[in-house]
N, C-alpha and C positions, 0 to 999 in steps of 0.2 A: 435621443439616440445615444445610446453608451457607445465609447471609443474602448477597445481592448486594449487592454496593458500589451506592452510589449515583449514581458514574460510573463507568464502565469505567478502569481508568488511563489508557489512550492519550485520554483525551477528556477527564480531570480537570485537566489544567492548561489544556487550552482553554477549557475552563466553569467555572474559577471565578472567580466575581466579587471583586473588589475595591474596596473602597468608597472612594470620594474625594470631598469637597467634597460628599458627599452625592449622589451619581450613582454606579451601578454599571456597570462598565464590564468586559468580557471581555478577562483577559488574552494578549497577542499580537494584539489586534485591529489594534492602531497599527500591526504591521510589514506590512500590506498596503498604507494608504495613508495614508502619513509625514506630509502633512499636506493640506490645503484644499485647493489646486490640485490635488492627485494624486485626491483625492475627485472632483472636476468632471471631472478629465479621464478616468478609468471610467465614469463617470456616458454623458457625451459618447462613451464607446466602446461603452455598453449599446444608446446610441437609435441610434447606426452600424449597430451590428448591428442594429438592430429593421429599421431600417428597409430596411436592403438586401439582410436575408434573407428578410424575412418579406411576404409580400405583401399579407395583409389590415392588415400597420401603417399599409404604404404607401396601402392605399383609404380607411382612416380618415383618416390625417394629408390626404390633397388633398381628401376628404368636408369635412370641418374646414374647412379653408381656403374651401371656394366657400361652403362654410354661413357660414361669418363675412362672407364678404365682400358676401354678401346681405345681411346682416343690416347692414352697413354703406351698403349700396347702398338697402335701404329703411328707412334712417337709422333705425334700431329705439333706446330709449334707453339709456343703459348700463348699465343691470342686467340688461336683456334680454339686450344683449349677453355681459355677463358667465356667464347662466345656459348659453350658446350655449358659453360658451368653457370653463367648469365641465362641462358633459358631454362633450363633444369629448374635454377631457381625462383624464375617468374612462373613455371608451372606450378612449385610447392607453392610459392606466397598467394596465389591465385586460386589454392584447393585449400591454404588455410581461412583464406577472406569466405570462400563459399561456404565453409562448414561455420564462421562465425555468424554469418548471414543468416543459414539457416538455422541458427539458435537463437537469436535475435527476433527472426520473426515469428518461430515457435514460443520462444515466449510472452513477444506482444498477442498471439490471437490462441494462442492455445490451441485445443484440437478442432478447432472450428475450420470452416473454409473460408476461405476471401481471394476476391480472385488476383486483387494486388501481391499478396501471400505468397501466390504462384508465380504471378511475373515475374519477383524479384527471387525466388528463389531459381525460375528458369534461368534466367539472366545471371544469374551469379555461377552457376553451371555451365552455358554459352560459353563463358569468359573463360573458365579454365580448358575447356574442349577447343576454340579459338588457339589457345596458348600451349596446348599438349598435341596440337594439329601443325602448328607452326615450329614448335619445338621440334617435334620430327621432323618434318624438311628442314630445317636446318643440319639436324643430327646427321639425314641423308646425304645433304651437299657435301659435309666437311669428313664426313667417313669412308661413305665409298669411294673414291678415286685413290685414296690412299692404301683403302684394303684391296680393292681389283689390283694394284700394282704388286702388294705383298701376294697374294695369289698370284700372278701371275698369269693376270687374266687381261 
């Protein structure tokens, strides 16, 4: 009976670690992006993409914005604000994972179906809906009572 390697070869010099300075690091990582700037500037080409292909990034990110700028407009203090601008942001990171997901598994199976395919791209969906569901109640809690007051209500 043959025992499996524990990587495939084609994928053992991708995964394996090398230890330095006590951090383990994947060899050939670096030859993607050589150094700092080239990191920021994928980075800066992920939220390009989020944002001009995907149209729920785009109702998130200008959501964000009017909810902050309420929450500036009814001078809320800054931690309030901060909690405003901590969920906002766990919504975008949450719509950029889903959109990477689903390219991910579009390009493991192609146009085919798999029902795996589905679960994780439901799931990956779930998660931003969970977190743009909670985002507003929060939004709710820490807005209204401040605006019924500037109203006058």
């Amino acid at each position: 009976m043959l025992v499996p390697e524990e990587h495939p070869p084609a994928l053992r010099d991708v995964t394996t670690d090398v230890h330095r300075r006590g951090r383990r690091l994947r060899v050939g990582a670096w030859k993607v992006a050589g150094d700092l700037p080239a990191s920021f500037r994928y980075a800066a080409q992920g939220l390009a993409y989020g944002f001009a292909s995907q149209r729920n990034f785009r109702i998130h990110v200008f959501t964000g914005l009017l909810v902050f700028g309420m929450g500036l407009w009814l001078q809320l203090a800054a931690d309030r604000l901060a909690v405003l601008v901590l969920t906002v942001a766990a919504v975008l990171v949450l719509e950029l994972l889903n959109t990477a997901t689903e390219a991910v598994v579009d390009l493991a199976i192609g146009r085919q179906f798999h029902p795996l395919a589905r679960i994780a791209k439901d799931c990956a969906a779930a998660a931003v809906l969970v977190a743009a569901l909670s985002s507003l109640l929060i939004a709710l809690l820490l807005l209204v009572p401040p605006l019924m007051i500037r109203l006058g209500v």
